[in-house]
C-alpha positions as a printed Julia matrix, in Angstrom:
130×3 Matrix{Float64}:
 122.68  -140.6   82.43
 122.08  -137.06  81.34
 124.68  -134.89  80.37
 122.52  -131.45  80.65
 123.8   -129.13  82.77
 121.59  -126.67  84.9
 122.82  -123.47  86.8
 120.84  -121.5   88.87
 121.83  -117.95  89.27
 120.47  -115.8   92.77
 120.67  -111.71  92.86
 119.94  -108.9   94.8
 118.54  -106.14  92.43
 120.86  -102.92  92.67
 118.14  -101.39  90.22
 114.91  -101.01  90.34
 112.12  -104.35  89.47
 111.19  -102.68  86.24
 114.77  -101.99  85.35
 115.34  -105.78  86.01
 112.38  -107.06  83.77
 113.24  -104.85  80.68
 117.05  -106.33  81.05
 116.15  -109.57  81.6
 113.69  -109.57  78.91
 116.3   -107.56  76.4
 118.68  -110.78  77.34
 116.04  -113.3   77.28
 115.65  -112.23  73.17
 118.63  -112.23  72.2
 119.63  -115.55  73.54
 116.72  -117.12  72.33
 117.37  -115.28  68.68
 121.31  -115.74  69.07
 122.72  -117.67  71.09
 123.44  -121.74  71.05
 120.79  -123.64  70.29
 122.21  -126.19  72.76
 120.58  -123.67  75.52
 117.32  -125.7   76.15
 116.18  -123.15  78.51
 116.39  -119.59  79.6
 114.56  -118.25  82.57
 114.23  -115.7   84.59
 112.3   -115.14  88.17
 111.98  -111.95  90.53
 110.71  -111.21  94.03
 109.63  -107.33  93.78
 109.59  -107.23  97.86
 112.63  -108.95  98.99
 114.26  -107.26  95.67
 115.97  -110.56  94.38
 115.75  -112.42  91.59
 116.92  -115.96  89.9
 117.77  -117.08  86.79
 117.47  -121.11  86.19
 119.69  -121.78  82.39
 119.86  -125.24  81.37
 122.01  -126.49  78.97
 122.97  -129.48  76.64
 126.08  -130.5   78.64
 129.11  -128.51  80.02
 130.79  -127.56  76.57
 127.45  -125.49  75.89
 127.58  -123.99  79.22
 131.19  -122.98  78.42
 130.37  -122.04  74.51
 127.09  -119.59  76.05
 129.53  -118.27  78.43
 131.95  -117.47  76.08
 129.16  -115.9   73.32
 127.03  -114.32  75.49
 129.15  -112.14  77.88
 130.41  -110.02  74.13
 126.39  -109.07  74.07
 125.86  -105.77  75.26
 122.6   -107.12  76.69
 124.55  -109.34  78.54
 126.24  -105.98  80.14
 122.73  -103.97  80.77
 121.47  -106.95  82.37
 124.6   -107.59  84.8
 124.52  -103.81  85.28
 120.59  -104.33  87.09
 122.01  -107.68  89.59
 124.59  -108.12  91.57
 125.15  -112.04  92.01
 125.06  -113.49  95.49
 125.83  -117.57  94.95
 124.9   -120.01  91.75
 124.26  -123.5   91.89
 125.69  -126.46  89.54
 123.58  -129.64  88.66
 125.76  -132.03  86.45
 128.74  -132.51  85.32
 131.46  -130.45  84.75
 134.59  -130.67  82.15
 137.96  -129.36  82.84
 137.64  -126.33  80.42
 134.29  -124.96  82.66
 136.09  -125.8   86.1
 138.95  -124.01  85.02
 137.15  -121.09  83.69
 135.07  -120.88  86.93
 137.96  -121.36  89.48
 139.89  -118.01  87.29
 136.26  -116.41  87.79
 136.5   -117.15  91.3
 139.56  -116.44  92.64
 138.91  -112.58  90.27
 135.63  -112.13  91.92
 135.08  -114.33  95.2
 131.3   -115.36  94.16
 129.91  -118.71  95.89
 128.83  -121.45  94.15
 127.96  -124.9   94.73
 128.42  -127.83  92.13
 126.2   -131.13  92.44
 127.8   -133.7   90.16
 126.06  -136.48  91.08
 121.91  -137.05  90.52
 120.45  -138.87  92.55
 117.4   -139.56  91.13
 114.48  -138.12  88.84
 112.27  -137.29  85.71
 111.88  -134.25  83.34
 107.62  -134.79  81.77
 108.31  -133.39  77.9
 104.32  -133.55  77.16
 101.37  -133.64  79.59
């Protein structure tokens, strides 16, 4: 069984679309430049009419997620582009280890965001080459 670990992150924009896509952008470089390489991807999505975006990260396994976390959030970047969103819910596929349930249930209890964890797959495939 895999041990990657995906998050997907939903937002209403507080800033404008274009203020969004330069952040995201900005944040998109410097994790692919910077940050761990066990981030396997980084990406970023945006409805211009509703004015909400999503962000779908996947990692290696849960002691990346916690490592990215942990890197990532001491990027200015990281502030410009939190600065442009303000995060309605995010969404767990995988497993978890004590050190990122811990760290999210401190998060929580500071900030009362919703999130939803899926532990368990079910089923499925991931094509690498077509």
């Amino acid at each position: 069984m895999s041990e990657q670990l995906i998050q997907v992150n939903h937002y209403d924009l507080v800033e404008s679309v274009d203020a969004y896509l330069g952040a995201s952008q900005a944040l998109k470089e410097r994790t692919e430049k910077d940050g761990h390489s066990g981030v396997l991807g980084y990406q970023f999505f945006v409805n211009p009419v509703q004015k909400t975006a999503g962000m779908v990260i996947t990692y290696i396994n849960a002691a990346v997620w916690m490592e990215h976390h942990e890197m990532a959030y001491q990027w200015e970047e990281m502030s410009e582009f939190q600065s442009k969103v303000k995060l309605r819910h995010f969404d767990l596929f995988g497993l978890l280890n004590d050190e990122v349930e811990a760290f999210i249930a401190e998060a929580q209890s500071n900030s009362g965001f919703v999130y939803s964890h899926y532990p368990q797959m079910a089923s499925g495939f991931i094509r690498t080459n077509m």
